[in-house]
C-alpha positions in Angstrom: 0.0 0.0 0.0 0.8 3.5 -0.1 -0.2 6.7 2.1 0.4 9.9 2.5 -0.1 12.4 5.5 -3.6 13.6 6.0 -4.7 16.6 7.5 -5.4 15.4 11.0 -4.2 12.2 12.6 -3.0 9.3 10.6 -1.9 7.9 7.3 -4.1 8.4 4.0 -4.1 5.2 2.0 -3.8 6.6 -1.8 -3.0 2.9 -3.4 -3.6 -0.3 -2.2 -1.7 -3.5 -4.2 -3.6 -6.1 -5.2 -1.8 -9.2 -4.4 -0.6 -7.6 -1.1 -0.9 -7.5 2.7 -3.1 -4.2 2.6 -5.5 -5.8 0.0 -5.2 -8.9 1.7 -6.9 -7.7 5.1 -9.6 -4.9 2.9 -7.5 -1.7 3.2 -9.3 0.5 0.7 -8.1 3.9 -0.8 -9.3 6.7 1.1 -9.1 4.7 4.1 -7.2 6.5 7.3 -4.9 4.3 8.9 -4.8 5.5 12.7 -2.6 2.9 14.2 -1.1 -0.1 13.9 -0.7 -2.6 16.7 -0.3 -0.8 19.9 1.2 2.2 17.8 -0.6 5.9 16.9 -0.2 7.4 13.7 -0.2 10.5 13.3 1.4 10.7 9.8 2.5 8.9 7.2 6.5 8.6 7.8 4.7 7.0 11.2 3.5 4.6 9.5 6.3 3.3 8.0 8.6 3.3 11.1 6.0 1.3 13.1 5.6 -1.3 9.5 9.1 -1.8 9.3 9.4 -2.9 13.4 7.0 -5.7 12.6 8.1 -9.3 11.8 7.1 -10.1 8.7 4.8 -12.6 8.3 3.5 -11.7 12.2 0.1 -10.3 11.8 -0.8 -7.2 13.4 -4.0 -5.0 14.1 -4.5 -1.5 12.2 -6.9 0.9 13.2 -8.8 1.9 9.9 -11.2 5.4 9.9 -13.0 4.6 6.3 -14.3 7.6 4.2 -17.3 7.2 5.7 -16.2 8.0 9.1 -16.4 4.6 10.3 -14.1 2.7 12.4 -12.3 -1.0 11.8 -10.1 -3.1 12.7 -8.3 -5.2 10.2 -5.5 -7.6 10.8 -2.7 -7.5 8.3 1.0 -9.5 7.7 3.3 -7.0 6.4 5.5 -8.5 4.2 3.0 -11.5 3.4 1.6 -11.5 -0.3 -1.3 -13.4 -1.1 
């Protein structure tokens, strides 16, 4: 996936690959991604320092604001295509 920084908290998802991790647990674009695992992001450069201290292959939690304004959690295996 990629994201950029958004104009509160998190990470904007702007592309999503398809086979991939992001795809793989229903990361959409537009999505917000507010956390992952026990981690707050509040940007995008965030978000890639808490996805590159995860083991790939270990699944971990992101907190997901959609478009809508709704709230999810998704589970995701960085590093795991499928």
């Amino acid at each position: 996936m990629e994201a950029v920084d958004t104009r509160g908290p998190g990470a904007l998802v702007v592309a999503v690959h398809v086979p991939g991790p992001g795809y793989t647990a229903g990361l959409v674009r537009g999505d917000v991604v507010l956390a992952l695992g026990r981690t707050r992001v509040d940007d995008a450069a965030d978000l890639a320092r808490a996805v590159s201290r995860t083991r790939p292959g270990r699944p971990v939690t992101l907190t997901v604001r959609h478009a809508d304004g709704t709230r999810q959690y998704l589970r995701a295996a960085p590093g795991v295509t499928t």
